[in-house]
N, C-alpha and C positions, 0 to 999 in steps of 0.2 A: 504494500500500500504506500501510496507517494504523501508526503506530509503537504499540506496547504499551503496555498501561496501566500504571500503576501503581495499586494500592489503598492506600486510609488505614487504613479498617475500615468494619465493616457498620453499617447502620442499626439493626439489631434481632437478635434469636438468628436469625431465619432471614431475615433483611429482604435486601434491595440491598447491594452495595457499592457505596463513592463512591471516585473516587480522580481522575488526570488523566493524563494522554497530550500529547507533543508533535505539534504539530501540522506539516504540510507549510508557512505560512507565516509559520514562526518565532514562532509563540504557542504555547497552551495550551488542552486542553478540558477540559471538564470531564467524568469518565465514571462512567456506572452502570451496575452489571453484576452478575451473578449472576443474573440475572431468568429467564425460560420463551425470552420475546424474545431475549436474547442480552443485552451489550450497548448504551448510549445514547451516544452523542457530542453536544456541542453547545459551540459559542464558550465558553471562562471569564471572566469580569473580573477584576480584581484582588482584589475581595474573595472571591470564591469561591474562587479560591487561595489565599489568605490564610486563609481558613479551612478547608483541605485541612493546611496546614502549623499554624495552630492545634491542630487534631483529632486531629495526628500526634504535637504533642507533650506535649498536656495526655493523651494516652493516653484520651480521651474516648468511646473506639468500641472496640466489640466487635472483635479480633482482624478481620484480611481475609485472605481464603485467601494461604496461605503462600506459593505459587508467581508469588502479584502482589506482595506486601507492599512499600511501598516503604519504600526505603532510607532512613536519614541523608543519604545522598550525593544522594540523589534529591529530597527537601526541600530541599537548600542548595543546587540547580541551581534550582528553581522559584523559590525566595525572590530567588537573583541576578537570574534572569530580570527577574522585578519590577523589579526597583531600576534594570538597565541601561534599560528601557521606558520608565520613569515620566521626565513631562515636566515635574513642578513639583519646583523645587529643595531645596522644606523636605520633601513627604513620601522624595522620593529620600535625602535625609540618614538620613532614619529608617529607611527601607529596608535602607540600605546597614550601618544598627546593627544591625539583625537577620540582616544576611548574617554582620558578624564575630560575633555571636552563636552563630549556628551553626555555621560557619567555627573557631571558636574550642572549641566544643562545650560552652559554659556552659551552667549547670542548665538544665532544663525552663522554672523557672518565669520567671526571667528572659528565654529565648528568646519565650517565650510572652506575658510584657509589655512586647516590643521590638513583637513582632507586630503586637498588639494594639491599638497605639497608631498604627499603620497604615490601620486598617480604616477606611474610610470612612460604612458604613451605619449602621454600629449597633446589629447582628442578632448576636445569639448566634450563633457558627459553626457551631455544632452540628446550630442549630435552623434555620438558611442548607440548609447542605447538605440535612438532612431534604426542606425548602420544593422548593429545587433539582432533587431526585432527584425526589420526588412531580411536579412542573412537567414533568421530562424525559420519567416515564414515563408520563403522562396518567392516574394516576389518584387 
């Protein structure tokens, strides 16, 4: 049995949501849903996460239906996740600034430039997830 998603927000007024789900081997997927298909599952990375909790708190996306919406609580599980995973010791540090950032519940924008300073690729999260969702649903 696949555990529940959580949603960030939608892609457009009637687009996909993006959101992410625990997975059976102690990770993370990344999921899109709202579609005809149902929902999308597929492995997440760090940055796709990262920019799941970016999106969540720059308030970047269109509302996601209410009865997925994820939590505060549910952000600052993923974001630990990260930081307990990650195998290099400097971004783990920075990780770990963004878990007491959330943890701690300071502004947005500061959560959002602990984040930030995380990411690895370089891609606008916004415009990631966009990429991601269109990737997952083949069109």
């Amino acid at each position: 049995m696949t555990a529940p998603a959580c949603a960030v927000g939608r892609l457009g007024p009637d687009g996909p949501w993006v959101g992410f789900a625990p997975t059976l081997d102690d990770g993370y997927a990344l999921v899109v849903g709202g579609t005809d298909a149902g929902a999308v599952r597929a492995p997440a990375d760090a940055d796709d996460l990262l920019s799941l909790a970016i999106a969540y708190f720059e308030e970047a996306m269109i509302e996601p239906p209410e009865e997925l919406a994820a939590t505060h609580g549910d952000i600052g599980s993923l974001v630990r996740h990260l930081s307990v995973a990650e195998p290099d010791p400097s971004r783990r540090r920075a990780l770990d600034e963004a878990v007491d950032a959330v943890d701690d519940g300071l502004a947005a924008d500061v959560v959002v430039g602990r984040l930030t300073t995380c990411l690895e690729g370089g891609e606008e999260p916004v415009a990631r997830l966009g990429r991601r969702a269109t990737e997952l649903l083949g069109t």
